[in-house]
C-alpha positions in Angstrom: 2.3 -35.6 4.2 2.1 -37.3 0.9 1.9 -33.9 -0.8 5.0 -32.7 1.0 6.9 -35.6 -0.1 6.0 -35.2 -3.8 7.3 -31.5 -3.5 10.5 -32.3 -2.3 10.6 -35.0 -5.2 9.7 -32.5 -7.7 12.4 -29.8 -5.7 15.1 -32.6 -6.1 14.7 -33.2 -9.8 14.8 -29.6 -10.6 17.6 -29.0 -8.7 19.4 -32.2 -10.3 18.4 -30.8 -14.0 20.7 -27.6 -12.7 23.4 -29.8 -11.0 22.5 -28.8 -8.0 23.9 -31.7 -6.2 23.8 -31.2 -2.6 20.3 -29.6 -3.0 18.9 -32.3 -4.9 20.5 -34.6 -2.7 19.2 -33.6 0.8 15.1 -32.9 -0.9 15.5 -36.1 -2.1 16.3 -37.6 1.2 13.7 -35.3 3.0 11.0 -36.6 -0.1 12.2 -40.3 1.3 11.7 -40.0 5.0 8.5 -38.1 4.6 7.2 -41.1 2.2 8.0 -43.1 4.7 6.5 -41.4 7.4 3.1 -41.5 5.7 3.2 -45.0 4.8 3.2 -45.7 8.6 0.6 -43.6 9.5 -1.6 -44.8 6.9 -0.6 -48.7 8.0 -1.3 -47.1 11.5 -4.1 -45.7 10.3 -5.7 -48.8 8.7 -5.1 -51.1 11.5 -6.7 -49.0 14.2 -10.2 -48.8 12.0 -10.3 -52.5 10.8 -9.6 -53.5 14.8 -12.5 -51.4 16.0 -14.4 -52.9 13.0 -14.9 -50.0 10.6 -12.7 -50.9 7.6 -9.9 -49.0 6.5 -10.3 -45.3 6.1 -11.2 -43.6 3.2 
């Protein structure tokens, strides 16, 4: 998920170097939400190993 948010980021700035601003506009917004997305499953993600006493996940 991470991976596809770095794509959109790196789609965004290309398309803002052009002046493509619509385009750059909505990947960056899409980058955003999917950044945000991961975060939360990783917190998720964390949480549920440290409470059944494995640690966070590597």
């Amino acid at each position: 998920m991470l991976r596809w948010a770095l794509i959109f980021l790196v789609i965004a700035l290309i398309a803002a170097v052009f002046g493509f601003g619509g385009i750059a506009a909505g990947a960056a917004g899409i980058a955003k939400i999917l950044f945000f997305v991961f975060l939360v499953i990783a917190i998720i993600a964390a949480l549920g190993g440290a409470l059944r006493g494995r640690g966070p996940p590597v």
